[in-house]
GUTI-660588 format. One record per residue: residue in one letter; x, y, z of N, C-alpha, C in turn. Coordinates in pm, whole numbers, plus 32768, in hexadecimal, padded with zeros to 4 digits. Example, Ala and Ser with C-alpha at 12.3 -4.5 7.8 and 13.67 -1.06 7.14 Angstrom:
2
a85277DC7830C84CE7E3E830C85287EB6830C
s85057F1F82C485577F9682CA850A80038313
***
This chain:
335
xA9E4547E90E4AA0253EE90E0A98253A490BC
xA99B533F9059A92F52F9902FA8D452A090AF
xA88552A990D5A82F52399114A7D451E290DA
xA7E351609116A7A550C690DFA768508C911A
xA6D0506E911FA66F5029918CA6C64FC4919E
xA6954F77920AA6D34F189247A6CC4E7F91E0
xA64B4E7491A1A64D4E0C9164A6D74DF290BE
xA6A84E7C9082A7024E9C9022A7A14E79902A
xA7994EE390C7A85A4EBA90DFA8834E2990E1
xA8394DD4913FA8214D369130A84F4D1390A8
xA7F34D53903AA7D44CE38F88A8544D248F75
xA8B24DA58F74A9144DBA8F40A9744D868F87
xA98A4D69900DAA0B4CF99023A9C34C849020
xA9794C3E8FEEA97F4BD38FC7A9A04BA78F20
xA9BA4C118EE5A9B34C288E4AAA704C288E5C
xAAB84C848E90AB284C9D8E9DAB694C0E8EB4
xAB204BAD8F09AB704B468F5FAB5C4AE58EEF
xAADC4AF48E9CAADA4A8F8E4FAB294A858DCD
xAB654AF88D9BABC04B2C8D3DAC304AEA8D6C
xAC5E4B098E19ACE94B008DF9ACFF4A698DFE
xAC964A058E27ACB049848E4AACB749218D93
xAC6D497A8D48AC5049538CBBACFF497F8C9B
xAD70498A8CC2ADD649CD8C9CAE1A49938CDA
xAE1F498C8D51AE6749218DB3AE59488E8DA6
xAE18487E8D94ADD647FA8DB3AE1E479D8D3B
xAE7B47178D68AED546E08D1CAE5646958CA4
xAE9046928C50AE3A46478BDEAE3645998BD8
xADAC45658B92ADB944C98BBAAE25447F8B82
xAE4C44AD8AE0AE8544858A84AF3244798AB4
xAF6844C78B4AAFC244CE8B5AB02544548B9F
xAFCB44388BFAAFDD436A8C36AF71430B8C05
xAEEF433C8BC4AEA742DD8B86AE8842EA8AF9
xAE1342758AD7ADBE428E8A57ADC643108A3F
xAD83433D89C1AD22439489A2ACB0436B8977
xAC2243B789C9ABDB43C38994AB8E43FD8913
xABD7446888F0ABC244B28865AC1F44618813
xAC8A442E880BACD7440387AEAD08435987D3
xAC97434287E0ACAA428087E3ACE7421A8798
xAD2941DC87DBAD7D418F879AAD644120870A
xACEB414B8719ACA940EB86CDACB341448646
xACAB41B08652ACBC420785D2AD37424785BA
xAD9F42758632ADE942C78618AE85425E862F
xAF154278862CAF63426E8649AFAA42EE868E
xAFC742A08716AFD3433B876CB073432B8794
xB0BC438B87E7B13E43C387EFB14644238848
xB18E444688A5B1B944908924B1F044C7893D
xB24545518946B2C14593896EB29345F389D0
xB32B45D28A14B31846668A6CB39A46A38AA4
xB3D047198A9FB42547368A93B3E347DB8AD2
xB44C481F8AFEB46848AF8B2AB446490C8AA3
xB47448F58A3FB45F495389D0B3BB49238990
xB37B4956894CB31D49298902B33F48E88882
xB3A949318823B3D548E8879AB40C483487D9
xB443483B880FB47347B9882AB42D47688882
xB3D5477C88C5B363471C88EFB2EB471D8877
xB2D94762880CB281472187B6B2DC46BF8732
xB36E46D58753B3C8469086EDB3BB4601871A
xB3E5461487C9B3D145798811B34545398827
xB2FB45888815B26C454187EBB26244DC873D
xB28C453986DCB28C44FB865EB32944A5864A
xB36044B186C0B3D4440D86ABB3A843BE86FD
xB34543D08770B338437D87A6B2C64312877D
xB26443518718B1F3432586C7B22F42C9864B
xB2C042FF8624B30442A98597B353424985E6
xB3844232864BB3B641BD868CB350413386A7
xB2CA415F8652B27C40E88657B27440A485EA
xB2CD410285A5B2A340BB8520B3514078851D
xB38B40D1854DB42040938543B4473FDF8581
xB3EA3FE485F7B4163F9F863DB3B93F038615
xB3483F058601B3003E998594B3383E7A8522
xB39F3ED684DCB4113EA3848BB4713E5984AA
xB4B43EA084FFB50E3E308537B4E53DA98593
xB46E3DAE8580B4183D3185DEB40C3CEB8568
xB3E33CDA8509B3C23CB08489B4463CA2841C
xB4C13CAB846AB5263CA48406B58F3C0683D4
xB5633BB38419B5173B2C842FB4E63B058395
xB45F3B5C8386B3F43B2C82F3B4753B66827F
xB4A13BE7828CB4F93BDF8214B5763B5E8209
xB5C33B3D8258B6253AD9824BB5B33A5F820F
xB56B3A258234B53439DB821DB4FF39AE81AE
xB4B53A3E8156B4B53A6380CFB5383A5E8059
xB5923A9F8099B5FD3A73805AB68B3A1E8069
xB63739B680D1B696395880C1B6AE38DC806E
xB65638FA7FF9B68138907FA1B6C438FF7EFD
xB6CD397C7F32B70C3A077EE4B78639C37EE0
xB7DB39B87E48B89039BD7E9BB8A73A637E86
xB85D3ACF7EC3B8523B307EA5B8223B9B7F17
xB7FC3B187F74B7A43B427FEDB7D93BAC8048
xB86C3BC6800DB8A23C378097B8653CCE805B
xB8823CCA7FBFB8413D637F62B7D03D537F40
xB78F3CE37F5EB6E13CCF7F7EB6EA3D307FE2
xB70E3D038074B6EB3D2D80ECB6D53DD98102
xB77C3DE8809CB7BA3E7680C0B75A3ED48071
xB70F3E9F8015B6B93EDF7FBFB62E3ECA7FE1
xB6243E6D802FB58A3EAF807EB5803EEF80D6
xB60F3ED38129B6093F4C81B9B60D3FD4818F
xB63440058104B64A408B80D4B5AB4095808B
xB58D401B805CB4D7407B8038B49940718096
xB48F401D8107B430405E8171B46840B481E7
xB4CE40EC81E0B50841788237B4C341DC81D1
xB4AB41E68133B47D424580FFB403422C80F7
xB3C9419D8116B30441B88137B2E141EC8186
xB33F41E58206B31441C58290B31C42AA829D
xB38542B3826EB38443568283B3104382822A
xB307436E81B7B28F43888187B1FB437181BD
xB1D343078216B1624342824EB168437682E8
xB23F438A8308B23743D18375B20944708371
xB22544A9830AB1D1453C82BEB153454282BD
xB0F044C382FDB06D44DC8318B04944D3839D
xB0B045018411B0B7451D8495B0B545B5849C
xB04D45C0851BB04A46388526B036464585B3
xB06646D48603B06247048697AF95470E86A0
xAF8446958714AED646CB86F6AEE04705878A
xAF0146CE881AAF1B473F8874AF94478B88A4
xAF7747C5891EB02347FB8928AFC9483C89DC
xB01C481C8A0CB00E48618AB6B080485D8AEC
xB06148AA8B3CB0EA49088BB4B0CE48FB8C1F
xB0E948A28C7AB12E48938D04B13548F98D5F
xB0D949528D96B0E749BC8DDDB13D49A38E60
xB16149668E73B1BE49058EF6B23D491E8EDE
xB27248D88E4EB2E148D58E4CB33C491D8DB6
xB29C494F8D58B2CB49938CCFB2ED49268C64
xB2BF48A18C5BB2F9485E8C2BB27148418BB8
xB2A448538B3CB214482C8ABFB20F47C28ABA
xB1AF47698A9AB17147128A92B12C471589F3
xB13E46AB89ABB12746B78919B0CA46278901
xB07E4619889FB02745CA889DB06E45C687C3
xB0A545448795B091453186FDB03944AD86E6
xAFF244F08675AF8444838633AF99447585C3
xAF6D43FA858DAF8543DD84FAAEE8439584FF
xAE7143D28498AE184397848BAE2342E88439
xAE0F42A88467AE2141EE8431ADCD420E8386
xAD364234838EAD3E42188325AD5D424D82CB
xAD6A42BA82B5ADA543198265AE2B42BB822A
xAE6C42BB829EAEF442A3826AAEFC41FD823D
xAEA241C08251AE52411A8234AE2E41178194
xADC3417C819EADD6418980DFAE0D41D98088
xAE9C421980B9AEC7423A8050AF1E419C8030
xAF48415A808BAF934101808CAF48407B802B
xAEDF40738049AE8940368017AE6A40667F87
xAE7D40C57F66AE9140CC7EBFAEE040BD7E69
xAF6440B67ECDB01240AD7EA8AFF0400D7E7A
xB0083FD17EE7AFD83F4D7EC0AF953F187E4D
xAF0E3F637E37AEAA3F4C7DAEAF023F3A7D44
xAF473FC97D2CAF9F3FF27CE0B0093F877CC6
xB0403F5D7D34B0A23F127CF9B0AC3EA47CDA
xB0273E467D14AFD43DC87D04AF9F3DDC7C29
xAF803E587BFAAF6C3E7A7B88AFE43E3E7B2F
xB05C3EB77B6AB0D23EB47B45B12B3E627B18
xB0F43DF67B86B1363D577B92B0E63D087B03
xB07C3D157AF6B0223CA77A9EB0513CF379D7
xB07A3DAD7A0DB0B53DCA798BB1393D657956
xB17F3D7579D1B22A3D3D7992B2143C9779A2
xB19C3C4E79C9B1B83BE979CBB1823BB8791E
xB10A3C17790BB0D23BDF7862B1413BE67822
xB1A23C897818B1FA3CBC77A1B2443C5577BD
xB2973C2C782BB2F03B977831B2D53B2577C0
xB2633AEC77F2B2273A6D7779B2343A8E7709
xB2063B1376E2B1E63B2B7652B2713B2A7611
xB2D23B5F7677B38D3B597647B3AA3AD775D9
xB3E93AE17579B4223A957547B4D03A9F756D
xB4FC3B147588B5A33B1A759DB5A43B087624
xB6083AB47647B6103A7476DDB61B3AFC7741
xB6853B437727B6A43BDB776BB62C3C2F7790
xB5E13C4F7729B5513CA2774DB51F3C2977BB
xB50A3BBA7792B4933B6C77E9B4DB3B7C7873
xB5773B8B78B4B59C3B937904B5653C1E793E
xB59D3C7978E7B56E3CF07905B4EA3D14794E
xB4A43CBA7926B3FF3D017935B3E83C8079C5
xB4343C1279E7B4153BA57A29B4503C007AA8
xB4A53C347AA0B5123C8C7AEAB4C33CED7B30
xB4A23D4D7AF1B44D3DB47B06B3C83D9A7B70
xB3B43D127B47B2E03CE57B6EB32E3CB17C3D
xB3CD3C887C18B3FC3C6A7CB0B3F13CD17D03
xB4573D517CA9B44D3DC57CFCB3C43DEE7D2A
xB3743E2C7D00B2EF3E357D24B2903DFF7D78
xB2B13D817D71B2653D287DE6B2D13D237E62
xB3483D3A7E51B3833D527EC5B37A3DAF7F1B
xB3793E277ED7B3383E9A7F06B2AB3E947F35
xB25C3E507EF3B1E43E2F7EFEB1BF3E107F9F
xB2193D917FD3B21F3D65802AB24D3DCA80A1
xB2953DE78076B2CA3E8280D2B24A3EB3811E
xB2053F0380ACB1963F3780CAB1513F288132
xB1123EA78109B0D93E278141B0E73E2381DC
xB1953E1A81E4B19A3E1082B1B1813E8382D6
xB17D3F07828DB15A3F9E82BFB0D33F9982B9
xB0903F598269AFE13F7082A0AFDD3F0582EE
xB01F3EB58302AFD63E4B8371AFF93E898403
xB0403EE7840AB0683F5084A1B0013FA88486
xAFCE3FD48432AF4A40428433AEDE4001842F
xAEF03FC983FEAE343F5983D7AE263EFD8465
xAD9C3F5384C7AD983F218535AD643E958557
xAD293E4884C8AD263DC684B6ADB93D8084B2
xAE113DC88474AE953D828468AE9D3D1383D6
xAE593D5E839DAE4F3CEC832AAE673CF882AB
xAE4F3D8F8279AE8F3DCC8224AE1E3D8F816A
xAE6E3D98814BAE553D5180ADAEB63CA6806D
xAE5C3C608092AE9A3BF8808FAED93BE27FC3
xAF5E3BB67FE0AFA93B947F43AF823B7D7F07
xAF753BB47E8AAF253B5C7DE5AF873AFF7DB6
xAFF03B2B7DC9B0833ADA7D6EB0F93A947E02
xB10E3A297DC8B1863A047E38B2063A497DDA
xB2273A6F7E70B2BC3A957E66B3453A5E7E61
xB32039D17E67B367395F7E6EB36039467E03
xB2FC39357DE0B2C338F27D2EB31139367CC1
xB31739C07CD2B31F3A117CA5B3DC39FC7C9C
xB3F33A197CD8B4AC3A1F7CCCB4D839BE7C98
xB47D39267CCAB4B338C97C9BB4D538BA7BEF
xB457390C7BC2B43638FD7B37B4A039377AF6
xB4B439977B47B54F3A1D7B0CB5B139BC7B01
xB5D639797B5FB64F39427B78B64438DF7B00
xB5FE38B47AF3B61E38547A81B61438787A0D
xB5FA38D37A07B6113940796AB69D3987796A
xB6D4398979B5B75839B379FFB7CC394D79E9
xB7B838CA7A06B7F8385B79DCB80E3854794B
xB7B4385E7917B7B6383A788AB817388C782A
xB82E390D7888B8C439507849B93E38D97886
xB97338E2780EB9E438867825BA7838E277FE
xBAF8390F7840BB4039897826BBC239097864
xBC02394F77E4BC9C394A77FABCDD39947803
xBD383986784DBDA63A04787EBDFB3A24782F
xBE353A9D7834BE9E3AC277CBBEE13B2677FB
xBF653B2A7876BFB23B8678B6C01D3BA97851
xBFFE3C337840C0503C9C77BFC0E43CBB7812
xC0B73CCF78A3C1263D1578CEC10A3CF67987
xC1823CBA79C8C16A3C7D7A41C2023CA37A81
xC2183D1E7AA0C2BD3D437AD4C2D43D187B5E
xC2793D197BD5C2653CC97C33C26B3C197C7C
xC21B3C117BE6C1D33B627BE8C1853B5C7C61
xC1143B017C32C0AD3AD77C82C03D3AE97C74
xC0103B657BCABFB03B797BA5BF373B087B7B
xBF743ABB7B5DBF133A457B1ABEB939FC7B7E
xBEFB39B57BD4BEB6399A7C65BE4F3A067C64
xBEB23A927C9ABE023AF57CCABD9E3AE57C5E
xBDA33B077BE6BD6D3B047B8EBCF03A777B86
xBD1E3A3E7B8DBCEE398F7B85BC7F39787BD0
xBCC039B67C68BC6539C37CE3BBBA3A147CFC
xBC233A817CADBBA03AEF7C71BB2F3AC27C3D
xBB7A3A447BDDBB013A357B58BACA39FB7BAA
xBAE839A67BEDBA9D39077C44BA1B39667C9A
xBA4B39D67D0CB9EF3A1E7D23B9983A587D07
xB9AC3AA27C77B94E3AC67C0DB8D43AA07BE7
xB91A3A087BD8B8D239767BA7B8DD394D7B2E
xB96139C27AEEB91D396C7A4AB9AD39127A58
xB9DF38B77A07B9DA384C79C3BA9A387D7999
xBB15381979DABB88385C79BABB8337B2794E
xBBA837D378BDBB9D375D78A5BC3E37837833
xBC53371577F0BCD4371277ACBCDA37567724
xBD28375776B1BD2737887627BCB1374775E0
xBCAB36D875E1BC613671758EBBE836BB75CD
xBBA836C27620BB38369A7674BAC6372D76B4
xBB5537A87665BB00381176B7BAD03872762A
xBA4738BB764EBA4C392075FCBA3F39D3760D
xBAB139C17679BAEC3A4176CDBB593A2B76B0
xBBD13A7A76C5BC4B3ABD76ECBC1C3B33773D
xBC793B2377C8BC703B9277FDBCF13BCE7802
xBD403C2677E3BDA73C4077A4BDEE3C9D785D
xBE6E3CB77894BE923CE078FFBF133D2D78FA
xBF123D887901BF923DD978ECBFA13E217970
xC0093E1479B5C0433E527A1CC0AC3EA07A23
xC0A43F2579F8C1053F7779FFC1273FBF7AA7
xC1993FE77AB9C1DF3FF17B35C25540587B40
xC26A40C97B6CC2F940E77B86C31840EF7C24
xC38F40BA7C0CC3AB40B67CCCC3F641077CBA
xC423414A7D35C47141B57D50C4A341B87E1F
xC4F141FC7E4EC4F442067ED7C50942C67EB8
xC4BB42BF7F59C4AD43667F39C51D43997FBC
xC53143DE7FE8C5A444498039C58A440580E3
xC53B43D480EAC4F243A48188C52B42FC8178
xC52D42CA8121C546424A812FC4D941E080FF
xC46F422A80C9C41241AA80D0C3F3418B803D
xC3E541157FDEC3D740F17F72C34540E87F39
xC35C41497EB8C2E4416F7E87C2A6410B7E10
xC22D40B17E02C22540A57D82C17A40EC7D6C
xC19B41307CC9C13341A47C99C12641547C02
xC08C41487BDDC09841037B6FC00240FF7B42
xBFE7405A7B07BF44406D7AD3BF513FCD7AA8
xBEE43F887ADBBE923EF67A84BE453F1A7A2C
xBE513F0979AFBDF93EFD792DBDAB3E8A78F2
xBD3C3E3D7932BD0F3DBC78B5BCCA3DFC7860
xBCDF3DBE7803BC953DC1777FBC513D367732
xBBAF3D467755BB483C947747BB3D3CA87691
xBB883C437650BB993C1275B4BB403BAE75B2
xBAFF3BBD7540BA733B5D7518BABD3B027485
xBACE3A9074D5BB313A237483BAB73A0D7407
xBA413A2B7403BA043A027364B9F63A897333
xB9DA3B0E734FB9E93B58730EBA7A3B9472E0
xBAE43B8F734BBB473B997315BB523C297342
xBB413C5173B6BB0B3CFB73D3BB3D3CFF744B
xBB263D9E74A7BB3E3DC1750CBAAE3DE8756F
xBA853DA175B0BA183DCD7611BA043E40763C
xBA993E52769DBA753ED676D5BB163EB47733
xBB323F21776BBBC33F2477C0BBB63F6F783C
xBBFA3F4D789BBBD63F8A7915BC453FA77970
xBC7F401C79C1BCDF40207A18BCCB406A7A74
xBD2C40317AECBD3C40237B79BDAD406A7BB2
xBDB840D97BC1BE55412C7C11BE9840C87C6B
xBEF641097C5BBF3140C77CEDBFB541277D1D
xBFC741567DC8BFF441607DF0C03A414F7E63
xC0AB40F77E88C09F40C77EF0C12341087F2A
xC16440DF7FC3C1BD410A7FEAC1FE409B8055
xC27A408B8078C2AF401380E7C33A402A80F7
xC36B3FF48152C40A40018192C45A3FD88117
xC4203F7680E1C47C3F1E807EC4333EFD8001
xC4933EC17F6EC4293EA27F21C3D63E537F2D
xC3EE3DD17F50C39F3D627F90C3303D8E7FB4
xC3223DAA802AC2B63DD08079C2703E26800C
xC2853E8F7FDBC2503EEA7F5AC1F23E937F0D
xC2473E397ECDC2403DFE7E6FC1753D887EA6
xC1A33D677F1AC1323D247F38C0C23D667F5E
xC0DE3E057F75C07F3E537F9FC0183E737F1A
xC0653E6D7EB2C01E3E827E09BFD83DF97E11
xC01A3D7C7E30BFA03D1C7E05BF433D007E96
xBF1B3D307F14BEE53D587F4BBE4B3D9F7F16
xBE933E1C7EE9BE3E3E897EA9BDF73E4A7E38
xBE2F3E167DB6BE093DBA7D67BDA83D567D69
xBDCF3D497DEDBD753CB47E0DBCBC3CFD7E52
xBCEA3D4A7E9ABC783D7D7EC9BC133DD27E38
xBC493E007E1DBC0A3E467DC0BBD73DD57D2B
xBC383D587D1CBBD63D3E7CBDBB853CC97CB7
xBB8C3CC17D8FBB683C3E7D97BAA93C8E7DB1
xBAA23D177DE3BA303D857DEBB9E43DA17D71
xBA293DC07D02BA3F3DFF7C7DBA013D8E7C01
xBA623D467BD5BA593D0A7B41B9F83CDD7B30
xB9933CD77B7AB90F3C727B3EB8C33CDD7AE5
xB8D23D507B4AB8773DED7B06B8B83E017A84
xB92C3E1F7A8CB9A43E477A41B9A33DEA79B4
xB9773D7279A9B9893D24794CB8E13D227902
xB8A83D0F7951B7C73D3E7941B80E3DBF78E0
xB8313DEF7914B8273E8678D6B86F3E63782C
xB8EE3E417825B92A3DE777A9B8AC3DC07728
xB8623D557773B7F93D227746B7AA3D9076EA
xB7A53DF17744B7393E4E771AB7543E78769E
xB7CC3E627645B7DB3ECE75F2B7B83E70756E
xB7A53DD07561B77A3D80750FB6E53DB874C1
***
């Protein structure tokens, strides 16, 4: 049997005790700060759970619920932005979908930095970080980029002589700075100043300018085929939202042309089918031409035709009250 002077045996259980307390011993980061990973640099996140995979999962949701939730704190600044939009609901719906895809994109720069186990009760303990600046300037170049982007489509605009391109490119310089702005509230949650990169371009300024390049299309209607009735109204409504310009024969130099094809039918269950398609087609009253043509399915279903019947201009209505502004830009494009 091995023997150990007395002092030795001492340094080796004090070596043993000090191991196991470095192991035991709950971590700061678990009810407080961190000292290694300060707030001032990092964005931090917490899980803890019985398994290990799912307490470092609830660490990196519990780290993206900061970014989630300063969104919906800030959802306020979007209405506000687009409340002089008549467009402001597929404004809205289209920034909440680019910053769910920013916001995951610099959630992929989270990572597990600790992880401990609960000798008590077995329960992991997960530590997620997202370094600020890192993820500060990539954001911060997005921005550069699109601050660039913006000053491209705003020159090619001016230089436009055909109203359509100048829309086009006036169009484009919106998107971008909208997005822009996006950005913008995602570095002001990372940027521990909170301040981000202040706007080169108003965004106000900016739409406004669209919109009135938008007006200046002036379109008359021209329903080919209306088996329902009630197309013209939606239609009308559309344009008004759009923004361009529903004006008369004399007065317009659009036709937007509307064909509504339809077959109803009732199927073995009882319920009335209509299956079909909206077709416009935008006619350029001085060239004497076809822009471009565009269609919309439709399938709907109801107890009766009636009800059917209103479910198509329902569908109709949503889609081209969302739709025709792009749909008609695009027309433009082919001048």
């Amino acid at each position: 049997m091995l023997q150990f002077p007395g002092f030795y045996l001492l340094l080796l259980v004090s070596l043993l005790t000090a191991c196991s307390t470095a192991t035991t011993k709950q971590p700061e980061w678990i009810n407080d700060n961190s000292t290694q990973y300060p707030a001032t640099a990092y964005l931090l996140g917490r899980g803890q759970n019985d398994n290990r995979a799912l307490a470092q999962d609830r660490a990196r949701a519990d780290l993206s619920k900061i970014f989630r939730l300063h969104i919906t704190e800030q959802s306020e600044d979007v209405v506000s932005y687009t409340a002089q939009d008549q467009q402001a609901g597929k404004t809205e719906s289209s920034a909440s979908r680019y910053i769910t895809t920013q916001t995951d994109q610099i959630v992929e720069g989270i990572r597990i930095a600790e992880l401990w186990q609960d000798p008590a009760n077995a329960q992991y303990h997960a530590l997620a970080v997202l370094d600020r600046n890192q993820a500060a300037n990539d954001l911060r170049q997005a921005i550069q980029d699109q601050d660039a982007a913006t000053d491209y489509e705003i020159n090619l605009a001016r230089k436009q002589n055909e109203l359509f391109n100048q829309i086009r490119h006036a169009s484009r310089a919106v998107a971008i700075q909208y997005n822009r702005y996006e950005n913008q509230r995602i570095l002001k949650i990372i940027d521990p100043t909170g301040m981000g990169i202040p706007a080169t371009h108003n965004l106000t300024r900016l739409r406004s300018q669209r919109d009135e390049l938008l007006q200046r299309v002036k379109i008359e209607l021209g329903i080919l085929n209306d088996p329902i009735g009630g197309i013209e109204p939606i239609l009308q409504g559309a344009l008004a939202k759009a923004g361009f310009t529903h004006a008369n024969k004399d007065n317009a130099n659009y036709t937007l042309e509307a064909d509504l094809q339809l077959d109803g039918f009732s199927d073995n269950k009882g319920w009335y089918w209509y299956r079909g398609s909206m077709q416009v087609n935008l006619l350029n009253n001085t060239a004497a031409k076809s822009q471009g043509s565009h269609r919309w399915d439709i399938k709907v279903a109801a107890q009766n035709p009636g009800t059917a019947a209103q479910r198509v201009r329902d569908q109709l209505t949503k889609q081209l009250d969302t739709e025709l502004r792009d749909v008609i830009i695009s027309f433009g494009a082919a001048e």
